[in-house]
C-alpha positions as CSV (number, residue, x, y, z in Angstrom):
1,X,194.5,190.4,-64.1
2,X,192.3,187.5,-65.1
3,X,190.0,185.3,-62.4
4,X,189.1,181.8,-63.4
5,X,185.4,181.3,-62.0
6,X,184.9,178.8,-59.1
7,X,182.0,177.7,-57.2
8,X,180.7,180.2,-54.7
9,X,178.3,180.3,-52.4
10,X,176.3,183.0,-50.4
11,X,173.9,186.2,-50.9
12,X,174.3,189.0,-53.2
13,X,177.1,190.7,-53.6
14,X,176.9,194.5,-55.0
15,X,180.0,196.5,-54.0
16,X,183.2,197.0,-56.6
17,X,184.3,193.5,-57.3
18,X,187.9,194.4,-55.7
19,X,185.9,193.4,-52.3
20,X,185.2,190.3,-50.9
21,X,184.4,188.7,-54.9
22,X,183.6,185.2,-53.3
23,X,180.8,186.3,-50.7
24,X,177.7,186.2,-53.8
25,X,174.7,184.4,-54.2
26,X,175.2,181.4,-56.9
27,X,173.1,183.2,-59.5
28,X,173.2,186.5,-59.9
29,X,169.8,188.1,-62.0
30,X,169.8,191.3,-63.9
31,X,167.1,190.6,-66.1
32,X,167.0,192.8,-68.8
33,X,163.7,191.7,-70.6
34,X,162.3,194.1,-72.3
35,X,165.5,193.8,-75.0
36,X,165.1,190.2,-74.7
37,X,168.3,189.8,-72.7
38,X,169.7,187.8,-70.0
39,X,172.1,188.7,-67.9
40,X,173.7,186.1,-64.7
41,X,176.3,186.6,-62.4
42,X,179.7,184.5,-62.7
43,X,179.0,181.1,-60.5
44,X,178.3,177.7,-60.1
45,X,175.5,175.8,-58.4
46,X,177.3,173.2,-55.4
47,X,175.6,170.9,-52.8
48,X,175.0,173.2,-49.7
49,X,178.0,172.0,-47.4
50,X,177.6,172.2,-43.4
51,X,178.1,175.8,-42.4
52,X,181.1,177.3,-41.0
53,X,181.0,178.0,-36.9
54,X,179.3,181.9,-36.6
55,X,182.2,184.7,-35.2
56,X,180.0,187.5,-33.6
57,X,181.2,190.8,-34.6
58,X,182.7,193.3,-32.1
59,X,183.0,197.0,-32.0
60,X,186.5,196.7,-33.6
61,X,185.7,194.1,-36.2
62,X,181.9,195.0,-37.1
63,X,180.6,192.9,-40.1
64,X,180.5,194.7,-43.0
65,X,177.0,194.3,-43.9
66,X,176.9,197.5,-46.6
67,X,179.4,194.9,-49.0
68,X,177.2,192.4,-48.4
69,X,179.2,190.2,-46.4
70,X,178.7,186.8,-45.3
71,X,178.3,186.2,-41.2
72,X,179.1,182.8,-41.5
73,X,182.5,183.7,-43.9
74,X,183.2,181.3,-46.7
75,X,182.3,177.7,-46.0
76,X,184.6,175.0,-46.2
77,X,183.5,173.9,-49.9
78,X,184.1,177.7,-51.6
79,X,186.9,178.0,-49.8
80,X,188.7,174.4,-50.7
81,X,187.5,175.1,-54.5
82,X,189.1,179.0,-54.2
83,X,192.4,176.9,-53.7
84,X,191.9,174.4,-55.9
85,X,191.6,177.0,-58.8
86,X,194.8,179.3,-58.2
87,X,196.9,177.1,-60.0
88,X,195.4,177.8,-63.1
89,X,194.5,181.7,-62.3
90,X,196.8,182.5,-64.8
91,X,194.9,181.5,-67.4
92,X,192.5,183.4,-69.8
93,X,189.0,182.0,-68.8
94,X,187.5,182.3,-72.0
95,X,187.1,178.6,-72.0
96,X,185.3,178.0,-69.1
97,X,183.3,180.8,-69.3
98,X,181.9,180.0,-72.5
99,X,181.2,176.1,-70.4
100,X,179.5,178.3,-67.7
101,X,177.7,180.8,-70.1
102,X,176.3,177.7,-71.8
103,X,175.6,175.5,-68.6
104,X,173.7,178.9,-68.1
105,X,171.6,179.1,-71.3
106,X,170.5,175.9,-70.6
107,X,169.2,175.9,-67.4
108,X,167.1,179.2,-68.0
109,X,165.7,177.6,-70.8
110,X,167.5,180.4,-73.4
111,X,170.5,180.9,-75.4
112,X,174.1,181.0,-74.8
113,X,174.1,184.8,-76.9
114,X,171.6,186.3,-74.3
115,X,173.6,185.2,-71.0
116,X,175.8,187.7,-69.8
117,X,178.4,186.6,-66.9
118,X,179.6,189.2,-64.5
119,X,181.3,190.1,-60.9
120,X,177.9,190.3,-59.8
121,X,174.5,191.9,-60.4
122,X,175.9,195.5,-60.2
123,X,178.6,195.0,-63.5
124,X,175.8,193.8,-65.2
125,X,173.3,196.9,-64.4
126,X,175.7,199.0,-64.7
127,X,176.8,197.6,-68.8
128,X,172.9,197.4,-69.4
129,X,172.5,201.0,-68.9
130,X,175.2,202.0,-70.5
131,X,174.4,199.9,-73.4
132,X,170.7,201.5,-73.8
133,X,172.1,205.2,-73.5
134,X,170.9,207.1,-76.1
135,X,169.9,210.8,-77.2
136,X,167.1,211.8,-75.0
137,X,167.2,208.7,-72.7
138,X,166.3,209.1,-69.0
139,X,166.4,206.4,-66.4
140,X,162.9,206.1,-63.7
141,X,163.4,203.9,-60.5
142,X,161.9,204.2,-57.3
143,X,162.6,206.7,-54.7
144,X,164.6,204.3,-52.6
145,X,166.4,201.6,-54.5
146,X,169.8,199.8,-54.8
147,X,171.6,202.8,-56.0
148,X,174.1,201.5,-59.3
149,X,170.7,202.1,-61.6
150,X,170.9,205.8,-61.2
151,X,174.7,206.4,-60.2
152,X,175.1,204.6,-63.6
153,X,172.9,207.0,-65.4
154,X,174.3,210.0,-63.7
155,X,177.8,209.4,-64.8
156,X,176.8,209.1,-68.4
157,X,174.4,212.6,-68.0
158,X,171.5,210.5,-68.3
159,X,168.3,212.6,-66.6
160,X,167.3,210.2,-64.1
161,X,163.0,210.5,-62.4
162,X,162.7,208.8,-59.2
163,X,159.2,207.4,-58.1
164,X,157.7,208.4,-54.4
165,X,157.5,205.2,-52.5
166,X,154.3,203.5,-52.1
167,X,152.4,202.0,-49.0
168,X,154.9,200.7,-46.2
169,X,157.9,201.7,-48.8
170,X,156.7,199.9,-51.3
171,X,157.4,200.3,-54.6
172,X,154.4,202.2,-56.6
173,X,154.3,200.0,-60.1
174,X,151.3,202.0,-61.3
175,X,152.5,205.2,-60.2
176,X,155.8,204.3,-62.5
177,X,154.1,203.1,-65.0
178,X,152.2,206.5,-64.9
179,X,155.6,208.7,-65.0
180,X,156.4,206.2,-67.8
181,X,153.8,206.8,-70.2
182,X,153.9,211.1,-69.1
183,X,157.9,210.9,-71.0
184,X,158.6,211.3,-74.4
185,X,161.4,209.8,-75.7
186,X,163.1,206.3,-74.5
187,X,163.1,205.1,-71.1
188,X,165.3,203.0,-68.9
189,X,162.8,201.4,-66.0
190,X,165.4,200.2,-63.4
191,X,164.5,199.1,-59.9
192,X,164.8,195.7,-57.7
193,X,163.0,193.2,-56.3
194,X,162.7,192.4,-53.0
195,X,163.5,196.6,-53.1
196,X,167.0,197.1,-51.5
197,X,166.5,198.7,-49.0
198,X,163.0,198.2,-48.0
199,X,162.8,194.4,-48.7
200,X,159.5,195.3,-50.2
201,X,158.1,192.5,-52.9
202,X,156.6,193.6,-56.9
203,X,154.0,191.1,-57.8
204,X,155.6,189.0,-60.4
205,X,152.6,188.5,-62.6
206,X,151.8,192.6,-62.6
207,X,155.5,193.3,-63.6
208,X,155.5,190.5,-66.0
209,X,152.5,191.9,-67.8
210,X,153.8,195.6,-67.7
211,X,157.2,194.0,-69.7
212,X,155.2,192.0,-71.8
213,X,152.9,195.6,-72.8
214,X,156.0,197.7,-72.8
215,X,156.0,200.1,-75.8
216,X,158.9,199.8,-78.1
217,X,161.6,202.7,-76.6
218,X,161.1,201.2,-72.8
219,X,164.1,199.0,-71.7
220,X,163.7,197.4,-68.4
221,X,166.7,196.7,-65.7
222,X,165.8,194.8,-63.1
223,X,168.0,193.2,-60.5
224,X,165.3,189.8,-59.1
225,X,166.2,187.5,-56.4
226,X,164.8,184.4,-56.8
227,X,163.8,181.4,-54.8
228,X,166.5,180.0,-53.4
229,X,168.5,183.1,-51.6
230,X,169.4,183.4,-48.4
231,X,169.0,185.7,-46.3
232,X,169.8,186.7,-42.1
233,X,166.7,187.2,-40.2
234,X,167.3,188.2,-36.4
235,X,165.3,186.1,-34.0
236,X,164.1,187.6,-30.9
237,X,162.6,183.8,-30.0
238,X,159.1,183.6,-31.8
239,X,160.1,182.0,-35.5
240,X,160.1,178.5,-35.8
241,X,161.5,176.3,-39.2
242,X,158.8,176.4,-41.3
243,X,157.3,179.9,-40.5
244,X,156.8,181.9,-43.5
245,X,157.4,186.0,-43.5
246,X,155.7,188.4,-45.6
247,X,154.5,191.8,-46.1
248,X,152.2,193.4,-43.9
249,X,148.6,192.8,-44.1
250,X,149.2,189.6,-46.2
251,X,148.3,186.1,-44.8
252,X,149.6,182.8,-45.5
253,X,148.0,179.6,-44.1
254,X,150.0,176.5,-45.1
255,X,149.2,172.4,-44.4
256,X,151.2,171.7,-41.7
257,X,154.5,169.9,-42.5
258,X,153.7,166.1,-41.8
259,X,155.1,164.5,-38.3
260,X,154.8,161.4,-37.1
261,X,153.9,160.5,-33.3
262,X,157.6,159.0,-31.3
263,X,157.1,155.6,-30.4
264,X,160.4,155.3,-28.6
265,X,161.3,157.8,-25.5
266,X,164.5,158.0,-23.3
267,X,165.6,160.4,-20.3
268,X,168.5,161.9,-21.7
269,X,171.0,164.5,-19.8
270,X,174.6,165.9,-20.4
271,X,177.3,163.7,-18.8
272,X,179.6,167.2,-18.0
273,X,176.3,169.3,-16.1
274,X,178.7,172.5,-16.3
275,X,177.8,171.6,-20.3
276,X,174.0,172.2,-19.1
277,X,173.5,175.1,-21.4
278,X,175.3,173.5,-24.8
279,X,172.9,170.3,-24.4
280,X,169.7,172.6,-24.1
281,X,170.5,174.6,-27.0
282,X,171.5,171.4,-29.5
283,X,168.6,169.7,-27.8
284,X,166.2,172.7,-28.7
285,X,167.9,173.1,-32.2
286,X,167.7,169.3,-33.4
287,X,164.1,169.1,-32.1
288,X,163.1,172.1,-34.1
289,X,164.4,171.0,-37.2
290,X,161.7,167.5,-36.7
291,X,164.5,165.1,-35.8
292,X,163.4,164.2,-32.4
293,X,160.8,166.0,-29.7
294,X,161.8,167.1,-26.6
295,X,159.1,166.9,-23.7
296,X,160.0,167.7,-19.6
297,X,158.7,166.9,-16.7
298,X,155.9,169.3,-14.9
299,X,157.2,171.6,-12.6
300,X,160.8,171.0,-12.9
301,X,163.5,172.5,-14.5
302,X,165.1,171.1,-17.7
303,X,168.7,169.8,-16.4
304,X,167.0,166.6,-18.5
305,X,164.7,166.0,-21.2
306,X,162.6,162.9,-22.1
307,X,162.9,162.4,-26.2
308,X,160.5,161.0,-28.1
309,X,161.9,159.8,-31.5
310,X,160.1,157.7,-34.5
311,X,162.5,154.6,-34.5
312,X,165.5,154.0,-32.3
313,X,168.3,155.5,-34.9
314,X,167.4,159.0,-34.4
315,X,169.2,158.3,-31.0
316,X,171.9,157.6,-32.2
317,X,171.8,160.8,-34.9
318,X,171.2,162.7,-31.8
319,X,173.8,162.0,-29.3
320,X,176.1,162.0,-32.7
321,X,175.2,165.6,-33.3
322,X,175.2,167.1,-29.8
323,X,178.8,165.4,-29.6
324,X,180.3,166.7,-32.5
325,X,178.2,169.8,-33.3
326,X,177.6,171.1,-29.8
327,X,180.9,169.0,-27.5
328,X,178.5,167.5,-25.6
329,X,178.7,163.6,-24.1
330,X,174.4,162.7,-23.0
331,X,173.4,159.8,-20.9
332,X,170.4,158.0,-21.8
333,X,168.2,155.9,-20.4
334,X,165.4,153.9,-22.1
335,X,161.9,154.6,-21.0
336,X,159.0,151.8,-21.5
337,X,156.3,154.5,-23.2
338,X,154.9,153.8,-26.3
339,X,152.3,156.2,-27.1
340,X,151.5,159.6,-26.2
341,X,148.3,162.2,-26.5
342,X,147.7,165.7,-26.3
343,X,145.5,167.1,-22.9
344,X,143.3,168.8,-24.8
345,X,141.0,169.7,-21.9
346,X,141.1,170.8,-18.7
347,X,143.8,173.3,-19.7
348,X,144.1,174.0,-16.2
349,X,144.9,171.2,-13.7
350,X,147.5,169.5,-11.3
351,X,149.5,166.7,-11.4
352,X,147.6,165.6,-8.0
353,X,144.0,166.0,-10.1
354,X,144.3,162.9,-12.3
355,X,144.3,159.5,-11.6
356,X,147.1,157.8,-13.7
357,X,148.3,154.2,-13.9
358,X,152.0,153.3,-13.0
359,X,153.0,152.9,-16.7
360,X,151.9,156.6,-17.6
361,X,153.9,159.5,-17.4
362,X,152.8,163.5,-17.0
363,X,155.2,165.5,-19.3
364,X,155.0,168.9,-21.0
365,X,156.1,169.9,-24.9
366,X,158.4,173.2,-25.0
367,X,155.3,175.2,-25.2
368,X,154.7,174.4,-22.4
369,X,151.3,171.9,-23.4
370,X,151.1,169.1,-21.2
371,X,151.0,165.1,-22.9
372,X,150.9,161.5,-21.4
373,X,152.9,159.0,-22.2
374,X,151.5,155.0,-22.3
375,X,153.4,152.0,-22.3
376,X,150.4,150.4,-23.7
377,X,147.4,151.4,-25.9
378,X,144.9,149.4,-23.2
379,X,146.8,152.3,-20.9
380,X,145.1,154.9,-22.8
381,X,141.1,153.6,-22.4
382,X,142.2,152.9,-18.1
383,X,143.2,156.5,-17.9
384,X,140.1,157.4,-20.2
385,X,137.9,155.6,-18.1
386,X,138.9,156.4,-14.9
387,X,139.3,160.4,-15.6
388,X,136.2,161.1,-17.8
389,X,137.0,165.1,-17.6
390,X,140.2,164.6,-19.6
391,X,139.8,165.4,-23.5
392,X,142.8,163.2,-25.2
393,X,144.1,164.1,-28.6
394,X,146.5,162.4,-30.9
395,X,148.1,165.6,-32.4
396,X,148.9,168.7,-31.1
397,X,146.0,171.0,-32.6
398,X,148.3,174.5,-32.5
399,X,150.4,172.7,-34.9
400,X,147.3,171.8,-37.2
């Protein structure tokens, strides 16, 4: 039985390759460094098509997360190239493996004999090991790891020393390197990172410099995820795109991702109001992702939005993608605003409290921070001047 490699997409994949074979990441690492190898898995980089619509799984068709699988299923491009290559499944792939193996080599920066192409990250551990078993051998991972490392080792008798985990399940690199140095004879170091199952990070750099100081007899397995895989994290409504995620009791601070103040604004609403709930959801979805913002009126509900865009196409991208990603026909209706600012202070106030020209609007941001909106910069000194407790600001300061 022979498969000709096609272009997949998707995360890891590390269950017997008689399941699911398309559902892995595009790169597949089992870096075997110490011996000066390098091992991928069997696929090809392609341009990240629109994803397939999300089937929630049920009590009698769970998803099968412990193979790995995919929530969203095969998008359209793996699945159109899967087709396109049974014709020739027939054939031996020697041919286009070696393309791959090389297209490989070159991209890492190495050579064509030290790129091994596999059914995944698993083969590969698993023919690492076994290629490094030798009298005396034993194999050290971590208490809690992906499990192939030491299954492997067990099936060919190999003695295999697991590690207590660390802090927060962490893996312990000095205590390994400590339970290293205390055995006699050659050593297989195996473990992955981000750890499976604890999603714990190594530092790169330490592990890097404990390969590079490795004595002679210690061969080093490791299955890495690099920048670039994806991942499913459930959402109970406080991420944002653009929110980082990492280990406890580390901090990240980044510049804010540049945005640019609308200068157009329209009242927009669903033509179909039983459709109320589709048009708040692609409205809240498109305005995360920076095309547009979406403000509301004070006190109201948000059967429609006012949204503020840069220039007058992203209207049109808009009411494109709410009609054919989310079925839903908008009205809109031009608005005369121009500018808006941030009330930075009073924080606390009624509609009723300011004074405020005919050609400037009250709105609120989802958060819930209120803004005004101008027709006309002269707009902005009038209200200035004739409300001199109000603090104006031209960005939002909690996305600063």
């Amino acid at each position: 039985m022979t498969e000709t490699p096609v272009p997949r997409t998707g995360p890891s994949h590390r269950h017997p390759e008689s399941i699911m074979p398309l559902n892995r990441r595009n790169f597949l690492g089992a870096a075997a460094l110490g011996a000066g190898s390098l091992m991928l898995g069997s696929a090809q980089a392609a341009p990240a098509p629109a994803l397939p619509k999300f089937t929630p799984p049920t009590a009698k068709k769970p998803m099968a997360l412990c193979f790995n699988e995919n929530p969203l299923g095969l998008t359209p491009a793996a699945r159109d190239a899967a087709i396109a290559a049974l014709p020739d499944a027939n054939r031996y792939p020697f041919v286009a493996a070696e393309r791959l193996r090389k297209a490989c080599a070159d991209f890492m920066g190495g050579k064509p004999e030290n790129v091994m192409l596999s059914h995944g990250s698993a083969e590969s551990i698993r023919a690492s090991i076994e290629a490094h078993i030798r009298p005396g051998v034993c194999l050290i991972c971590p208490e809690l790891t992906y499990s192939d490392g030491a299954d492997t080792a067990r099936k060919n008798n190999v003695k295999v020393v697991t590690v207590p985990m660390g802090a927060k399940w962490s893996v312990d690199l000095e205590a390994m390197k400590k339970t290293v140095a205390g055995i006699n004879g050659p050593v297989i170091v195996y473990f992955v990172n981000p750890n499976n199952p604890t999603s714990t990070i190594v530092d790169s750099k330490a592990l890097h410099d404990w390969i590079r100081s490795r004595p002679a007899d210690v061969f080093f397995v490791i299955d890495e995820a690099y920048a670039g895989d994806i991942i499913g994290v459930f959402d109970p409504g406080i991420f944002s795109i653009g929110d980082t995620l990492c280990s406890p009791g580390k901090k990240f601070r980044f510049d804010p991702i540049p945005t640019f103040a609308p200068e157009h604004f329209a009242r927009v609403r669903p033509v179909d109001t039983m459709k109320r709930k589709q048009f708040l959801k692609g409205a809240e979805q498109i305005a995360l992702e920076g095309a547009i913002q979406i403000f509301k009126l004070p006190y109201t509900g948000m059967e429609e939005v006012i949204v503020g865009v840069v220039g007058t196409l992203q209207f049109d991208v808009f009411q494109y993608r709410l009609r054919n990603e989310y079925n839903v026909e908008i009205r809109m209706d031009t608005l005369p605003y121009e500018y808006l600012r941030w009330i930075k202070e009073p924080v606390e106030f009624h509609e009723t409290d300011l004074v405020l020209g005919n050609d400037t609007k009250l709105v609120e941001d989802y958060k819930g921070n209120k803004l005004l909106l101008f027709s006309s910069f002269w707009s902005i000194k009038w209200v200035s001047d004739h409300n001199p407790q109000l603090v104006l600001t031209e960005f939002n300061e909690e996305d600063t």
